[in-house]
N, C-alpha and C positions, 0 to 999 in steps of 0.2 A: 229444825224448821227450814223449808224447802228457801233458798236465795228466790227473790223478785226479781233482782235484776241481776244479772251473769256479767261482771266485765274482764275480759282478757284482753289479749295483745297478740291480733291477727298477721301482722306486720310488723316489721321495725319500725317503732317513731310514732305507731298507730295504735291506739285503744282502741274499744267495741263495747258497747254499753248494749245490752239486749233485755228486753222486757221477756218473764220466762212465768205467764200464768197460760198453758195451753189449754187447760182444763175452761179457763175463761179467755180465748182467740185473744191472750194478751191486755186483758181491760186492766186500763189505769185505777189503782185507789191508791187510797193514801198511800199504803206499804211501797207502790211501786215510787211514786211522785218521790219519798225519803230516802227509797233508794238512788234515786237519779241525783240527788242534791248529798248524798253521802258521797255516792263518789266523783264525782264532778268537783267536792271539796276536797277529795285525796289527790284528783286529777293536777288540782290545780297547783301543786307545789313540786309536782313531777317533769323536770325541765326534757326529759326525754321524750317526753310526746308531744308530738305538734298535731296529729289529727285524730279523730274521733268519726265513729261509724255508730248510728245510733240502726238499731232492729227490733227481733223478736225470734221467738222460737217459735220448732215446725214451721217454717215456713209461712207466717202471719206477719205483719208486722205486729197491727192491737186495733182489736175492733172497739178502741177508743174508752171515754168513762164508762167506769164500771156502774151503772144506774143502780141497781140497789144502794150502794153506800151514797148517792144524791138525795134520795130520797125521806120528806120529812123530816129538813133541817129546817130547824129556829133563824131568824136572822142573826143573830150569834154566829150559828155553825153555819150560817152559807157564807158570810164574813171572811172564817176560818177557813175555809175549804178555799174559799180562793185567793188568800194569801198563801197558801201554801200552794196553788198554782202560781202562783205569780214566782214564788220563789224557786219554782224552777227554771220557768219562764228565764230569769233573769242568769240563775247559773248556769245555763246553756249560754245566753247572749254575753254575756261576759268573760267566758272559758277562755279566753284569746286562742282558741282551738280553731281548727279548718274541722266545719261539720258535713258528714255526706251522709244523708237516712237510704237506706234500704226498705225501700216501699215494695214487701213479700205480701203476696194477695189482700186480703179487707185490712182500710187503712180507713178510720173512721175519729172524725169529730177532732174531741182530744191530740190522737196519735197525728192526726195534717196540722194541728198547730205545733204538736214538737218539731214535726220536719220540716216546716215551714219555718223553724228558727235558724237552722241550718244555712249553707251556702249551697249544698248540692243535693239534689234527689234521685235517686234510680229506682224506674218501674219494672217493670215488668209488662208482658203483653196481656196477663191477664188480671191485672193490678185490678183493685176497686178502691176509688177512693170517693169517699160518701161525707155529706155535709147534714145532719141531722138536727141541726139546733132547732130550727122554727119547726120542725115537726115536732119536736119535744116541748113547744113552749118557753123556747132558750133563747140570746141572742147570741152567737160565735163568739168563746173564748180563746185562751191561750195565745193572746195577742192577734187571732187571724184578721180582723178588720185591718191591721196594720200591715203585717209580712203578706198577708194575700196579694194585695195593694202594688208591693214592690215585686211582684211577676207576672199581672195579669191588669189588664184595663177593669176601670170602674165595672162597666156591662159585664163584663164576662164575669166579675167577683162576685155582683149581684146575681148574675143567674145561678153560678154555682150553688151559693149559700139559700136560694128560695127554692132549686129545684129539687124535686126526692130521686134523679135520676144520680144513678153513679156515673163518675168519670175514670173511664177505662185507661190502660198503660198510653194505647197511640193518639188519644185527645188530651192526655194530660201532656204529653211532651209536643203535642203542635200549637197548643194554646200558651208555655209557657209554664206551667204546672210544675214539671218535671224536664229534668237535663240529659236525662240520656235514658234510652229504652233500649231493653236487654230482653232474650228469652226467660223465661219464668225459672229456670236452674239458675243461672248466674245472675241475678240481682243483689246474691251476699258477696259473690267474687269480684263485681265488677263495682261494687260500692267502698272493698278493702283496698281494689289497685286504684280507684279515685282518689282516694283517702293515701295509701300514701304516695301517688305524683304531689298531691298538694300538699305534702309531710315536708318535700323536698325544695321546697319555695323560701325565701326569706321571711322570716315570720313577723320579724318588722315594718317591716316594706308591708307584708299582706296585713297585717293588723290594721294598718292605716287607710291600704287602702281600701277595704270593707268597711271600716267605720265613716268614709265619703261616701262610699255609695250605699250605706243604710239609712245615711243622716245628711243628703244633699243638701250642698249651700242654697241659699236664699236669692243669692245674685252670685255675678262674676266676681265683682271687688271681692264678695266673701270667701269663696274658693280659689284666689289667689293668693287668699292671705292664709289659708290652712293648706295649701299646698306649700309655700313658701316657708311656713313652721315644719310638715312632715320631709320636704326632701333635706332642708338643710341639715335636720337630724341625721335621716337616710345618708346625706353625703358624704358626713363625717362620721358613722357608724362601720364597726366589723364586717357588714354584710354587702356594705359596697365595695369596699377592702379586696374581700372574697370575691366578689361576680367583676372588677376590673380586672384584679390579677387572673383571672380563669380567664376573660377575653383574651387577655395580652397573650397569656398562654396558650389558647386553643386548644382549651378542653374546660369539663364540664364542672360550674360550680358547685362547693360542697360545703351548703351552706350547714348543714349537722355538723358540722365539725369546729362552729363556733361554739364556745362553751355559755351556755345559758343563762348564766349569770350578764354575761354582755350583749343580751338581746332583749332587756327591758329600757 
């Protein structure tokens, strides 16, 4: 039986998770969603990789839920079906991974919330990326009401998600959508050398500080007080060790060369 989901290792330090139904422009069903939380759980005991590139074959990323397997579920199985999104959902957001999607032509519904769990996105100029809930009857899952939020204004997430207009490579990257815009061939290459520049970052250091700016304090007092828990860690940790003595040194930190075990 063909693999749903393909994962190798593009790079050093970097996994690649790729959705592989071409026959369906990469639609999520179950099979894929169990694939993604299968390895995500292998991922996750693997201390040699710090970043992850999530795609799609041919050149698609996934024109999103696969609509026949939605359709004419019992409140039972629409319960079940999005528990088992959510449980991707969350083994994505919990990965302690640096994620960068590779938005390859029709990126739809479903597949903008996987990437939108991510840190980084790269389009392409001829990217589509399409919001279809309220056509369908739906209202946006895979967390979008939430990560939409955290890169675009209220208006602009409202129009997104009411309009049937797709948003092309160079709207998504001036509104905030997307981080960096490529020609249409290199969207998978320039998503592996994202992936691993940020392979090469302290993983403690960046764990913390993505979990500030996904979960912003309240006030100042609050955010001195969880800055004041993360650097002390940071201070007295291996990976400040590393980037002082590479100062001192004058030359470049290497921070893989801390052994894994010492960077939880």
């Amino acid at each position: 039986m063909e693999q749903v989901v393909l994962l190798d290792r593009p790079a050093p330090s970097v996994a690649r998770l790729r959705i592989n139904r071409p026959a369906k422009r990469n639609a999520i069903d179950h099979a894929v969603r169990q694939g993604f939380i299968d390895a995500l759980a292998d991922l996750r005991g693997d201390g040699s990789v710090r970043a992850l590139v999530l795609g799609g074959v041919d050149g698609v990323f996934s024109a999103g839920g696969d609509l026949p397997t939605m359709a004419d579920l019992d409140h039972a199985q629409a319960e079940e079906r999005m528990r088992h999104v959510h449980a991707v959902c969350r083994a994505l957001a919990d990965s302690g991974l640096s994620i960068v999607s590779a938005l390859e032509g029709v990126v739809a519904g479903a597949a903008v919330g996987m990437a939108l769990l991510g840190d980084h996105i790269v389009v392409g100029q001829r990217t589509q990326i399409l919001f279809p809930f309220l056509r369908l009857g739906l209202a946006p899952d895979w967390g979008q009401l939430f990560t939409l939020r955290q890169r675009v204004s209220k208006a602009i997430a409202w129009r997104l998600v009411t309009s049937p207009a797709p948003v092309g490579g160079e709207e998504a990257l001036a509104i905030g959508l997307a981080d960096q815009l490529v020609v249409d061939d290199d969207v998978m290459k320039a998503a592996v050398m994202e992936a691993s520049r940020l392979a090469q970052l302290p993983i403690e250091a960046l764990r913390r500080t993505r979990e500030r700016l996904a979960n912003p304090s309240q006030s100042l007092a609050e955010e001195l007080e969880r800055e004041a828990r993360d650097q002390t860690i940071c201070l007295t940790g291996p990976e400040f060790d590393e980037g002082y003595d590479a100062f001192m040194a004058k030359r470049a930190a290497d921070f893989l060369g801390i052994p894994p075990k010492e960077r939880a």
